[in-house]
C-alpha positions as CSV (number, residue, x, y, z in Angstrom):
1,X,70.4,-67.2,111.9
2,X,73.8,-65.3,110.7
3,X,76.9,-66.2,111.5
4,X,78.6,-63.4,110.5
5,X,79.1,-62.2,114.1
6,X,82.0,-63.4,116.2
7,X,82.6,-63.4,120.0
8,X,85.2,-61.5,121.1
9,X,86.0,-57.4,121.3
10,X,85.7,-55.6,117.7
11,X,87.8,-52.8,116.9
12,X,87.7,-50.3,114.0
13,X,90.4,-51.4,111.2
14,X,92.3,-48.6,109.1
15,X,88.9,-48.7,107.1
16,X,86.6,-48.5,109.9
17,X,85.4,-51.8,109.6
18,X,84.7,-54.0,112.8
19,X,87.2,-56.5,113.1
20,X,87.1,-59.1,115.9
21,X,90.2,-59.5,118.3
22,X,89.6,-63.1,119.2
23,X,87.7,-66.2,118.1
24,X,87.5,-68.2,115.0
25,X,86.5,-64.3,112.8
26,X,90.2,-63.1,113.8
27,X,91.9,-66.1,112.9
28,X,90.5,-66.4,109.7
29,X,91.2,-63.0,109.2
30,X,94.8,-63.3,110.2
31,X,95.2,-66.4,108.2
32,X,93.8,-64.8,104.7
33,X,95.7,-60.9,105.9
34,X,99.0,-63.1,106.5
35,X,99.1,-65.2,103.1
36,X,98.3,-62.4,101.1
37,X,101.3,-60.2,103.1
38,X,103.2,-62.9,101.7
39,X,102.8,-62.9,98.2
40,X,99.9,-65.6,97.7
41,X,97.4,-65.5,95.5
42,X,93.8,-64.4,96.7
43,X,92.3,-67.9,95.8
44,X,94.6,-70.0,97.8
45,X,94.6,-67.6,101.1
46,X,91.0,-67.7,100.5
47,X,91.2,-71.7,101.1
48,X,93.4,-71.4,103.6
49,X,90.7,-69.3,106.0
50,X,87.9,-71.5,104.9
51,X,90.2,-74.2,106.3
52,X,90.8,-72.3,109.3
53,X,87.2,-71.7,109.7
54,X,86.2,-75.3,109.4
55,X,88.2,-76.3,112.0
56,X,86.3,-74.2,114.2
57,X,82.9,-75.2,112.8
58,X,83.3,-78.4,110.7
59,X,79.4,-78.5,110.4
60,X,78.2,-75.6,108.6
61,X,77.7,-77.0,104.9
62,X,80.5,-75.8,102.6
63,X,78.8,-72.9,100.4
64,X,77.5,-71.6,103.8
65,X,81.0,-70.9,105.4
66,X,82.2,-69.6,101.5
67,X,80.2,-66.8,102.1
68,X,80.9,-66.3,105.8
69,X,84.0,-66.4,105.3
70,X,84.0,-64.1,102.2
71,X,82.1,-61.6,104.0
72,X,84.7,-61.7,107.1
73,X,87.4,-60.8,104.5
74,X,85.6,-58.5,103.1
75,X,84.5,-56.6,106.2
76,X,88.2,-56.8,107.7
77,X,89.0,-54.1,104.9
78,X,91.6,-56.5,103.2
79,X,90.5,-56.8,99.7
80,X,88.9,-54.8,97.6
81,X,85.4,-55.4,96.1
82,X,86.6,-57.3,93.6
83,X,87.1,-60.5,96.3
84,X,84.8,-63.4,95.5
């Protein structure tokens, strides 16, 4: 089963990529989008979402939500390929 998908309407980012409008997928989202804005380095907005999104699901084992997480980034069109 994938958990890449998130409930909630998807719109197209400036990339075209599908980016959910509600839901743990947008907050992580907004939580690695927003650090970054800020000046933080990739690794610890990165641990900031995976925070965010084990709050929503504190169940899934740890390398499992890595790369959901990573792939959410990814697909929001807010780092390059270089990411993770």
């Amino acid at each position: 089963m994938t958990r890449w998908r998130d409930q909630g309407r998807a719109l197209s980012d400036s990339d075209g990529a599908a980016v959910s409008t509600s839901g743990p997928m947008a907050a992580v989202v907004r939580t690695y989008r927003e650090l970054r804005g800020k000046g933080q380095p990739d690794r610890f907005a990165f641990e900031a979402a995976l925070t965010v999104y084990f709050w929503h699901h504190p169940l899934v084992p740890a390398a499992e939500a890595g790369e959901i997480v990573a792939g959410w980034v990814r697909a929001s069109g807010v780092v390059k390929s270089t990411f993770h």
